[in-house]
C-alpha positions as CSV (number, residue, x, y, z in Angstrom):
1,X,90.7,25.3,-24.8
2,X,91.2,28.2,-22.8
3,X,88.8,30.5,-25.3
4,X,86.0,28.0,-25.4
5,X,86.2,27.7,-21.6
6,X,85.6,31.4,-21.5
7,X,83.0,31.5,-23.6
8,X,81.3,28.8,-22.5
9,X,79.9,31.5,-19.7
10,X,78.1,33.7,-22.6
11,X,74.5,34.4,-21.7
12,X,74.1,33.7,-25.3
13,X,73.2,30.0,-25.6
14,X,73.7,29.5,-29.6
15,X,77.4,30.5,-28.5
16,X,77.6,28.2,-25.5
17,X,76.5,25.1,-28.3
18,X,78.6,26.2,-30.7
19,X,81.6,25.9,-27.7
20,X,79.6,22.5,-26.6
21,X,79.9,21.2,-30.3
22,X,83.3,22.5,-31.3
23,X,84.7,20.9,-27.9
24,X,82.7,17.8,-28.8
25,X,84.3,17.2,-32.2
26,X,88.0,18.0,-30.0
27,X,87.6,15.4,-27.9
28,X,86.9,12.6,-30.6
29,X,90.4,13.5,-32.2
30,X,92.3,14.1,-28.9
31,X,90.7,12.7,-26.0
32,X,93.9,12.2,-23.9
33,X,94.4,16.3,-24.3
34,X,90.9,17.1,-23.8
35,X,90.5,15.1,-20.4
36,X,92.3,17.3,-18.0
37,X,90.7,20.9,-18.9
38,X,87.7,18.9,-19.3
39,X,87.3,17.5,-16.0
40,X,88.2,20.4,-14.2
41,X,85.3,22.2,-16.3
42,X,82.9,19.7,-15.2
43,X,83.6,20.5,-11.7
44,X,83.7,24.0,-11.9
45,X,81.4,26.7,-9.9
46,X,80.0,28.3,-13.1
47,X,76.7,26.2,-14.1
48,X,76.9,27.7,-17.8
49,X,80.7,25.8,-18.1
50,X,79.6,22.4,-16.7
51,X,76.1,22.2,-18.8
52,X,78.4,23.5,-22.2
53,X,80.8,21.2,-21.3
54,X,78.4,18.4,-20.2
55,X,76.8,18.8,-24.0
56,X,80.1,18.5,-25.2
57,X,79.3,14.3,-24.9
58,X,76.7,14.8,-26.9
59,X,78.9,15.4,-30.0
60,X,81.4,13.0,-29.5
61,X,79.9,10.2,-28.3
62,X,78.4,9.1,-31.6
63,X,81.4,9.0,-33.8
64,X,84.1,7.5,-30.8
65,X,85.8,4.2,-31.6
66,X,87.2,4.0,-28.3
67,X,84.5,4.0,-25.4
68,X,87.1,4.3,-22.8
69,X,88.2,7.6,-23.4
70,X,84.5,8.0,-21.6
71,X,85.2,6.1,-18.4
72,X,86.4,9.1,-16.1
73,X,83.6,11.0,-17.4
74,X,80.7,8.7,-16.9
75,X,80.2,9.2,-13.0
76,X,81.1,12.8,-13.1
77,X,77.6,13.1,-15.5
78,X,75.7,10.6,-13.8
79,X,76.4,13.0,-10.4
80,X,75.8,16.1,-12.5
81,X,72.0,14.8,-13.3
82,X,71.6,15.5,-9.3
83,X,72.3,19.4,-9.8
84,X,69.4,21.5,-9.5
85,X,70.2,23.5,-12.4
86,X,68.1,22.2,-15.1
87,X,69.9,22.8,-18.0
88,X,72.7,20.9,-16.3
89,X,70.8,18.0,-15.6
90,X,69.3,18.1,-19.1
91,X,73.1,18.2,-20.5
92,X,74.7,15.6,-18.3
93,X,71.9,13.3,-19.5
């Protein structure tokens, strides 16, 4: 976790959704080890790590069985739609 955290703050977008998928596909196999480095990404300073790892719901969401490895996340993306960076709204949506 710690290398895709640091390179979710590559000016290189493909990177930052390769991080955003391969943390996606994580989190649908471990969820309980994923949600701790995942929510303090989500509330980090850096507006690249909270939209890569906002995306990263995007690719895990479809293939969960279990909706309420989602329920700390839910208002922490709901809040993140507020942000005025756009590609973290767009994420978080």
């Amino acid at each position: 976790m710690p290398l895709y955290l640091n390179q979710s703050t590559s000016e290189d977008e493909p990177i930052r959704n390769i991080v955003s998928e391969s943390i996606g596909k994580l989190f649908i196999s471990h969820p309980k080890l994923m949600e701790e480095p995942l929510l303090h990404a989500l509330h980090s300073n850096n507006e690249k790590t909270v939209s890569t790892c906002a995306r990263s719901f995007k690719f895990s969401a479809h293939n969960n069985q279990n909706p309420h490895d989602f329920e700390k996340f839910v208002p922490i993306l709901i809040n993140l739609m507020k942000q005025k960076d756009l590609a973290v709204k767009r994420n978080a949506l």
